[in-house]
C-alpha positions in Angstrom: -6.8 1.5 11.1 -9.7 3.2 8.6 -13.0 3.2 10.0 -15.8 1.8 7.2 -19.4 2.9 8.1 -21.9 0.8 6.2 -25.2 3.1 5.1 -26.5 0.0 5.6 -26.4 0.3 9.6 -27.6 3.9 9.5 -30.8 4.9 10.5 -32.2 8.3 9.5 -34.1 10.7 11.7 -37.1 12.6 10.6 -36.6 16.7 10.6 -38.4 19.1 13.2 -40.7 20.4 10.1 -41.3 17.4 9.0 -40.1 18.1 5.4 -37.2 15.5 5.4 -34.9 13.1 7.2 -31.6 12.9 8.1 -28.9 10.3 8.3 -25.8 10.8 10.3 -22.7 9.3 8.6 -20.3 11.0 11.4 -19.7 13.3 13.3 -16.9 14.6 15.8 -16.9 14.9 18.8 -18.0 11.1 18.6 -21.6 11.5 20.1 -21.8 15.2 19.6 -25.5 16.6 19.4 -25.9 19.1 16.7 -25.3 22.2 18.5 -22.1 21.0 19.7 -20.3 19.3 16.7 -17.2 20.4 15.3 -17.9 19.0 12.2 -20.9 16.4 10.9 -21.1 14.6 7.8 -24.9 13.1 6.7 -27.4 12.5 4.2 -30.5 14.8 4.0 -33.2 13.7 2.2 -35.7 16.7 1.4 -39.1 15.4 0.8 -41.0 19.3 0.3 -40.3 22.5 -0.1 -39.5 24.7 3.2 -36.8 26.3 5.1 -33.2 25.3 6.1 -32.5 24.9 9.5 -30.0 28.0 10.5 -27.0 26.9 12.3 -25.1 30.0 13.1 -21.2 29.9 12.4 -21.2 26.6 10.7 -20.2 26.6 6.9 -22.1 24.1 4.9 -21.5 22.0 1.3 -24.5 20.3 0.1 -24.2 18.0 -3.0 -26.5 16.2 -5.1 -26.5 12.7 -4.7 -30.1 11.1 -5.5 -33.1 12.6 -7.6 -34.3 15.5 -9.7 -32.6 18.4 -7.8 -33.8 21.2 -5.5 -34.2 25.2 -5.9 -32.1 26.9 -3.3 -33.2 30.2 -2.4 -31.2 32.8 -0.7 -32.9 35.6 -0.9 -30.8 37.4 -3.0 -29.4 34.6 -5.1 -31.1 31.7 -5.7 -29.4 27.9 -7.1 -30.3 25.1 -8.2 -28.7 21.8 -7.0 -28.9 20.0 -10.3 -26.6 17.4 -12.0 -25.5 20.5 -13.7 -24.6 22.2 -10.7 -24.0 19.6 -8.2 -22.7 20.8 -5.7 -23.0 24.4 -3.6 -21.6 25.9 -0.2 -22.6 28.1 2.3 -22.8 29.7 5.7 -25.0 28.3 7.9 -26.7 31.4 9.2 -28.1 32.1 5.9 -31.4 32.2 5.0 -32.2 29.4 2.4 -35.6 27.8 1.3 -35.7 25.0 -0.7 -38.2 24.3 -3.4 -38.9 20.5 -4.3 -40.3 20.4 -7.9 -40.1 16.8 -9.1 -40.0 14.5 -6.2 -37.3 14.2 -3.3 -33.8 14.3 -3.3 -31.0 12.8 -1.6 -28.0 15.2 -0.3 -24.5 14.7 0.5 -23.8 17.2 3.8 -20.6 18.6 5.5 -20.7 21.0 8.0 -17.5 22.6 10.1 -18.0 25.4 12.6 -15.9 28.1 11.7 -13.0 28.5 14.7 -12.4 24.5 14.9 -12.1 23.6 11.3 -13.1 23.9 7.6 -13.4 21.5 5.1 -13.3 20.5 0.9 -15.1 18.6 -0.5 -14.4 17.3 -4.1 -16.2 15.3 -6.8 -14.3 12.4 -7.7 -15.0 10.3 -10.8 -13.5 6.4 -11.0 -12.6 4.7 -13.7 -9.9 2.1 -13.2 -7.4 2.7 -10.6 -6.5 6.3 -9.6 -4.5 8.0 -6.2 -6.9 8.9 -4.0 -6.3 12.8 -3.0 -5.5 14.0 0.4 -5.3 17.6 1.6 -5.6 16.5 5.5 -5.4 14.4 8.3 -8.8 13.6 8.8 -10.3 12.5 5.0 -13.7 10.8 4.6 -14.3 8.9 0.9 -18.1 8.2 0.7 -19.7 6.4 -2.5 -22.2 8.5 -4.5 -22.6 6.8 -7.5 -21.8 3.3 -9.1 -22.4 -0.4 -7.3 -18.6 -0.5 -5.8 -15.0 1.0 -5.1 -12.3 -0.8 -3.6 -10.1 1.4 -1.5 -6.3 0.3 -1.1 -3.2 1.2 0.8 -0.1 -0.5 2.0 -1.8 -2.0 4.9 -5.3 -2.2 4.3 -8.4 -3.3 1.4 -11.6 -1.6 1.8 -14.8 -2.4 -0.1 -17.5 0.2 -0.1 -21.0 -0.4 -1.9 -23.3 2.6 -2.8 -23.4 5.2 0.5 -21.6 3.6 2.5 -18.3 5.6 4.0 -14.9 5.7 4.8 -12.4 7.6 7.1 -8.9 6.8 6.5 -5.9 6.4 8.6 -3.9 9.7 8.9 -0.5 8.4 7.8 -1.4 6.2 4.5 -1.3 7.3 0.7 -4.5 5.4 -0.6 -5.5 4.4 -4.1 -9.4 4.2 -5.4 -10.7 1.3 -8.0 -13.8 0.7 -10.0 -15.2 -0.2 -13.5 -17.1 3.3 -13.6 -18.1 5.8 -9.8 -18.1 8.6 -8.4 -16.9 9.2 -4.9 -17.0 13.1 -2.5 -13.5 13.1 -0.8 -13.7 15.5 1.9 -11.1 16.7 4.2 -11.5 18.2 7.3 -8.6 21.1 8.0 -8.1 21.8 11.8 -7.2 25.1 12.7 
């Protein structure tokens, strides 16, 4: 059976700095702290500008789900996470500050350490009734955008409303619905 996680019985937890909160959607090991995880999946809200937390061999997506966007800097490089740009990976040692210019924003987060698994995540507009893809065992469909999606397979209906989450049985081919959404499909590959 799929698991549905309701964003509804979520509670976030405020960062170390201050600068942010964070709302686990899932992680694995079930319980896992976050220096043990094999993989986590969350929101991140970022409130003002300041540093990233570094977690060291941990590859990272973040993407835009709620407000005006964020200035990533890198050092190097910098990006912004913008509708225009919505979404942008990286490795979790690197050095990044953020830079809130016009209010907070709400971010979509995966993170796999690197010797357990990796993961894709993919942008998925809805309109109508589409097959949902799969590239693994282990895929997660969260809402990003839009009230509702109905998720269907042989054996099973699942409604989601706006941030709430999915992880779907291994062994079903699913299809998505809605008038007009946008769901992140993301897959976790074990190695």
């Amino acid at each position: 059976m799929s698991q549905l996680i309701q964003y509804a019985s979520l509670r976030p937890a405020p960062w170390k700095n201050g600068g942010g909160s964070t709302t686990e959607i899932a992680v694995f090991p079930r319980g896992a702290n976050i220096e043990r995880f094999d993989w986590r999946i969350s929101l991140a809200t970022i409130a003002q500008s300041g540093p990233f937390s570094a977690f060291p061999g941990v590859d990272r997506t973040l993407a835009l789900v709620d407000g005006g966007g964020v200035l990533l800097d890198f050092g190097t490089t910098r990006t912004v996470l913008s509708e225009s740009e919505p979404v942008v990976s990286f490795a979790g040692e690197d050095e990044v500050h953020a830079t809130v210019a016009s209010g907070a924003t709400t971010d979509f987060n995966v993170m796999t350490r690197r010797g357990h698994c990796r993961h894709k995540l993919e942008r998925l507009p809805v309109r109508g009734t589409s097959a949902l893809p799969r590239r693994s065992g282990t895929t997660f469909v969260f809402l990003a955008e839009g009230e509702s999606v109905t998720l269907r397979s042989a054996s099973e209906c699942i409604a989601l409303v706006r941030f709430d989450a999915v992880l779907l049985d291994a062994d079903d081919a699913w299809s998505v619905e809605a008038l007009q959404a946008t769901v992140f499909v993301v897959d976790i590959i074990q190695h």
